[in-house]
N, C-alpha and C positions, 0 to 999 in steps of 0.2 A: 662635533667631537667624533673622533674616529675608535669602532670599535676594539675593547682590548682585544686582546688576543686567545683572553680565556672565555668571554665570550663567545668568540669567533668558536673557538673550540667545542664548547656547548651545544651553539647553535647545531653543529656538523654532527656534534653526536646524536642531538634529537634527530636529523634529518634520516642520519642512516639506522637508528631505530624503525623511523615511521617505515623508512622504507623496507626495511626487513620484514615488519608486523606484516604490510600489506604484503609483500611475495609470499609468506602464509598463511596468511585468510585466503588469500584465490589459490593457492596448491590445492588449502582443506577443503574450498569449494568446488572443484573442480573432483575434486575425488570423492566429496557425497554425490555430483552431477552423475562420475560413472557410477557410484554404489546406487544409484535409483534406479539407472537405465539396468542397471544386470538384473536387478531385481525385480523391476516390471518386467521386460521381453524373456527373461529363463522362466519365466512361470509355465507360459504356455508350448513355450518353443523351444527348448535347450536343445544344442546350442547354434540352430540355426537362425533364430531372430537375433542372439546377439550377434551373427556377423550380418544381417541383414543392415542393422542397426550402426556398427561400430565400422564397417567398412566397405558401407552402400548406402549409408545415410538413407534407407530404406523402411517406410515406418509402415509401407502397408497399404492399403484401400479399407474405403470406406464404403460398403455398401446399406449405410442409414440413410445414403443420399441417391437418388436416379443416375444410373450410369455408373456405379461405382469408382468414384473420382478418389486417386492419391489422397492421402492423408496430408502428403507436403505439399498439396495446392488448396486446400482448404486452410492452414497452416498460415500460406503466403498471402493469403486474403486477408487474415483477420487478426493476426496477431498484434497488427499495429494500435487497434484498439483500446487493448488488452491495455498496452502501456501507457495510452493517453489516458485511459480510467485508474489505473494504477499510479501514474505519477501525479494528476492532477489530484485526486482524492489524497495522496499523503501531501501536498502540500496545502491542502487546503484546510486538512484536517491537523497540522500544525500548527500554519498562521490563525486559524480560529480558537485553536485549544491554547497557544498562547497571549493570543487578546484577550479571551475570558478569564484566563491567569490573572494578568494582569491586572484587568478592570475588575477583579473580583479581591485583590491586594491591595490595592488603593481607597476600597471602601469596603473593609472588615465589617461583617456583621449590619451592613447596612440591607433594605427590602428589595432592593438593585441585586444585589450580591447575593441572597438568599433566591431569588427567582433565576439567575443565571445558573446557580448550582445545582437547580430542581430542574430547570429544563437539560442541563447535562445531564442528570440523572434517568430521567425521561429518555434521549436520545442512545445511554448507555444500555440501557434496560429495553429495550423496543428493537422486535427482529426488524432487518432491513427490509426486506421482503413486505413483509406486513405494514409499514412505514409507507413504501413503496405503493402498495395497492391503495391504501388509504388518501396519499395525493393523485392517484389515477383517479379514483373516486371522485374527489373532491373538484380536480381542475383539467382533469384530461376534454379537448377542446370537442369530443363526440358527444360524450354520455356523463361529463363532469356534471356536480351538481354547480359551480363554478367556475365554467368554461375559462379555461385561460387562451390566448391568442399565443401566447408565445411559452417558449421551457416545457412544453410537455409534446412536442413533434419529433420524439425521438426515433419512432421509425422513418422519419425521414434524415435518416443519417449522412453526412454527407463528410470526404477526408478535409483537415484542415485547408489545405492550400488548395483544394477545388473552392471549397465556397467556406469562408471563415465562419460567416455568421450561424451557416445550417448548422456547420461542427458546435459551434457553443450554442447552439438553442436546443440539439440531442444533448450534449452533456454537462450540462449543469444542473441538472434536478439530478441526474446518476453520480456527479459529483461529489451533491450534498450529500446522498446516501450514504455514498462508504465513506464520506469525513465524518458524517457527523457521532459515531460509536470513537471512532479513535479520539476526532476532537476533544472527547470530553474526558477521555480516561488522559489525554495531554492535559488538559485544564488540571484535574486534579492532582496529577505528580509533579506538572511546575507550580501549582498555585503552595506544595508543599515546601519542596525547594527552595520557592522566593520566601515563603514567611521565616523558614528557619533561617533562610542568610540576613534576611533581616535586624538578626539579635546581633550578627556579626561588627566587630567593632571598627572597620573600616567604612559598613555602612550605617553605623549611628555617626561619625565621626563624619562622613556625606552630609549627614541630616542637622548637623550640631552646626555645621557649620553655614544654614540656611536655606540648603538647596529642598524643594520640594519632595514630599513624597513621591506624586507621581514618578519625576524624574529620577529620584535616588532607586526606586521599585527598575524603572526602565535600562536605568545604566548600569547598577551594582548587583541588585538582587539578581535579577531575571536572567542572565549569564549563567549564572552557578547550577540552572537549569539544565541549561543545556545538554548536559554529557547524558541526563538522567532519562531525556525525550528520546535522545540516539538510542540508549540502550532500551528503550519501549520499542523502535522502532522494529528492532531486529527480533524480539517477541511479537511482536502483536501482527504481522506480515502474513502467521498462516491466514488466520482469523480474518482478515484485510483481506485475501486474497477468497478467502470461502464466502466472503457479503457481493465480491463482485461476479462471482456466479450466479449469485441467486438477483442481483441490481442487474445483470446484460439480460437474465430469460423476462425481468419485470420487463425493462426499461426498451428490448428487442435490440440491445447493443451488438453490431455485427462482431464479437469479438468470438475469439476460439475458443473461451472460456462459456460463453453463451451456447457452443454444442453444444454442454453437458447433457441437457435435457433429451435430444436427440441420441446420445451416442449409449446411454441408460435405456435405451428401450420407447421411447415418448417419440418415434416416429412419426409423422401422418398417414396412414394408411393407404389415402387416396393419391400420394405423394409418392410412397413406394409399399406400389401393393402387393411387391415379393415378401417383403418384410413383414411379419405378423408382429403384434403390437407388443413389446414387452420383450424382441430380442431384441439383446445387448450384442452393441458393436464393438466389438474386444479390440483390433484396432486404435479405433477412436479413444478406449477409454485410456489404453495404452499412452495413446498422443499427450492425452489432458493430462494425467498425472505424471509425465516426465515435463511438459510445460511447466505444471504450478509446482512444481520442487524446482525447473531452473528459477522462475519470480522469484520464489521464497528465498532460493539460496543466494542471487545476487543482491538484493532488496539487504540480505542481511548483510552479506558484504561489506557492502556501500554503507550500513548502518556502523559495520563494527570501525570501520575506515574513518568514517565521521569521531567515533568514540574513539577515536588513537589520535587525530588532531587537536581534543575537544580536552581528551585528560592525558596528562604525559605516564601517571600510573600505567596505564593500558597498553603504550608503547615498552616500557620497563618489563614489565611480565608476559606480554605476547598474547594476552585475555582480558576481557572484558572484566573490570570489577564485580564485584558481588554486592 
């Protein structure tokens, strides 16, 4: 059957909504991007860092490191990192937060369900960092009290498409870190989600009509979720982004997020022993917070973009619901 025509019309409306929402999420981000850089580089420099900045893509030298090397080639080193720890931790910290959902909706109140909630409670509540040390303790393959052979050779970092395997044997233990705080605060706003759509009368009317819970949980509830994880995501991104700070200095991830430590002061002295212990390299630190404001700002983007295909309110108003 061929579509009416008021459909067809519809259709065209949502599209040109979606499309308008997204040309202002990226204006408005794009215009916190510059209100960040005015804000870092006129601290120290008005107004000659902002045109170093805005019209020499000029960020500076780094003299935390020997030689004092640009900022934009330490930059071009590591930043890639940055994004395989960031993309791969939110999606892992998705797919796990809503299996636990799930598997936690399909047996209510059962000693399964009550231990998955406790250990998300546990991974909620437990700094990463100290998480972090705790498995170095336990399985780092030197001084572990249970030497692991593989998942904990993350200094031996290697890029994906040089050698696949070194790439996912560094980062899967740094992985699990920063999913496992998000996965579980995703576990409990979809596992809330699904129970309440639950009551809904097209999913008893699923259920009335034979089909399993699992499956009714899988196809009906666990949808109605969704908008609710998007809208987590674009909150909980700073917080995401400040665990992978402290998971690349545990985990020794070459990422540029992993300067911090460096660029605060925490030189090695015998590394640059111009450098006395405790100066801060204003540069550097310069670099790192216009970095993790671009993650945050596009991560939300991307989140709120998600949240305009996911609910059509959000395209209708041009914001994210409440």
């Amino acid at each position: 059957m061929r579509p009416s025509g008021h459909g067809t019309r519809r259709r065209e409306r949502d599209n040109a909504a979606l499309l308008a929402f997204l040309a202002r999420r990226l204006f408005f981000a794009a215009v916190a991007l510059v209100a960040v850089a005015v804000i870092v580089y006129a601290m120290f420099d008005l107004p000659h860092g902002l045109e170093r900045v805005f019209f020499h893509f000029d960020f500076g030298v780094t003299c935390s490191y020997p030689g004092c090397p640009a900022v934009t080639v330490l930059w071009g080193r590591t930043w890639l990192a940055d994004i395989y720890l960031l993309l791969g931790g939110l999606a892992l910290g998705i797919a796990a937060g809503f299996a636990a959902a799930m598997f936690c909706a399909t047996r209510p109140r059962s000693p399964a369900a009550r231990a998955v909630e406790t250990l998300a409670l546990i991974f909620y509540s437990l700094p990463v960092y100290l998480f972090g040390f705790g498995l170095l303790l336990l399985f780092e393959p030197t001084f572990g009290l249970l030497p692991s052979p593989v998942f904990f050779h993350s200094i031996d970092y290697e890029a994906p498409l040089a050698n696949p395997w070194r790439f996912f044997d560094a980062m899967l233990v740094p992985w699990i870190l920063v999913a496992a705080p998000f996965a579980a605060v995703v576990m409990r706003l979809a596992r809330a989600a699904i129970l309440e759509e639950i009551g809904s009368d097209y999913v008893r009317t699923a259920a009335a009509k034979g089909v399993t819970r699992r499956r009714v949980i899988r196809r009906h509830a666990t949808p109605a979720s969704y908008a609710s994880v998007a809208s987590l995501v674009g909150g909980w991104v700073p917080t995401f982004v400040t665990n992978m700070v402290l998971v690349e200095f545990v985990f020794f991830i070459p990422g540029f997020l992993g300067l911090s430590r460096r660029a605060f002061g925490q030189a090695d002295s015998t590394l640059v022993p111009h450098e006395p212990l405790g100066h801060i390299d204003i540069p550097m630190v310069q670099a790192l917070a216009l970095w993790t404001a671009l993650l945050i700002v596009l991560v939300s983007a991307l989140a709120d973009v998600a949240l305009a295909v996911l609910d059509p309110r959000v395209r209708a108003t041009g914001r994210p619901v409440g």
